[in-house]
N, C-alpha and C positions, 0 to 999 in steps of 0.2 A: 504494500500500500504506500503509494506517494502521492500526499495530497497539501496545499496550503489552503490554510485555514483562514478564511476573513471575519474578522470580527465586527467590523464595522459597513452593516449593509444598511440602508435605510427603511424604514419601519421594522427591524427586528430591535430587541432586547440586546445589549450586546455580552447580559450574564448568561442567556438561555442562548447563544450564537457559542460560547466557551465551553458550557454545560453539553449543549450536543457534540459538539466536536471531543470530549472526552468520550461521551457515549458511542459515537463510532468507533474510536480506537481498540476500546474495551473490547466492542462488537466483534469485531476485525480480529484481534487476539482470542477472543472464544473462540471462533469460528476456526481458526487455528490449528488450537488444541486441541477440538474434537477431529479434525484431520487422522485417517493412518498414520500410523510411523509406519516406516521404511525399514527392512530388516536391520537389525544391528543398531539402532538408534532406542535411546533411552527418553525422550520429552523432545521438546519443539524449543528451540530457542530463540531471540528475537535480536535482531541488528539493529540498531535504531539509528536515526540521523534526526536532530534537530537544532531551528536557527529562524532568522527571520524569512530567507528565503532558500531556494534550494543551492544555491551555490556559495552561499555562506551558513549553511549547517554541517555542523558537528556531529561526531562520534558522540551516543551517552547510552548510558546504560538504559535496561528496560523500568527498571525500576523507581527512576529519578524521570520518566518522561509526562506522567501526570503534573508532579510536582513545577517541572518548568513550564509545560500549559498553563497554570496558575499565574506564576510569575511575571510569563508574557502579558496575562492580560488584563494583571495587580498594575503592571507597569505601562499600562495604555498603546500597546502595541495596534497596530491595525491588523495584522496578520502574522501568522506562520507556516513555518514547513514542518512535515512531520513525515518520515518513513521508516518504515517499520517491513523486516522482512523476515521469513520464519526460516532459519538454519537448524539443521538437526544438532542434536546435544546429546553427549554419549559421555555417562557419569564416569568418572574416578574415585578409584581406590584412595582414599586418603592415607599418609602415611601415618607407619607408627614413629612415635617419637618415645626419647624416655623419660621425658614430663609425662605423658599421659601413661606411659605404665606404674610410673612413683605416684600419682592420683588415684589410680584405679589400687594399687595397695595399699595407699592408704585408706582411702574406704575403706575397704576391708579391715583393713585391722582395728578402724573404730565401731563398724558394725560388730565384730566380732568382741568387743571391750565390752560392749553393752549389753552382750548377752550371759 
């Protein structure tokens, strides 16, 4: 999905012109998720791009894309870009470390104090 968003049309609202355009995004990412995966893929991951317009947007995480929607249009923006593209995501093993086994014994050994 590559779309810019205008905030300011005339006779809209330009809180319920912000408000929908969240609401597609969202849409658009559901709509996603319930997609297949593709053998060997663990979830759907999202590439985002956003900025004022498409050739001055940014790399950002998925996460942080609502929150800068806001921002743009706390800060009176006219419009934005927003692209969002669904890349497969294929989980890792987390490593072990030896903080987290001196944690996990010790747990143990005050679970086991207290019995």
């Amino acid at each position: 999905m590559k779309k810019l968003f205008q905030l300011n049309v005339e006779g809209r609202n330009r809180d319920r012109l912000l408000d929908a355009s969240k609401h597609e995004v969202r849409k658009y990412v559901a709509r996603q998720r319930r997609a297949a995966l593709p053998d060997g893929v663990d979830y759907w991951d999202f590439a985002c791009r956003f900025g004022p317009t498409e050739t001055e947007a940014t790399d950002v995480h998925f996460s942080t894309l609502i929150g800068l929607m806001d921002e743009a249009g706390k800060a009176g923006a006219d419009a934005f870009f927003v692209s969002i593209l669904g890349t497969r995501g294929v989980r890792m093993a987390k490593p072990q470390d030896a903080s987290a086994d001196s944690r996990s014994a010790q747990a143990n050994r005050v679970l086991h104090s207290q019995l």
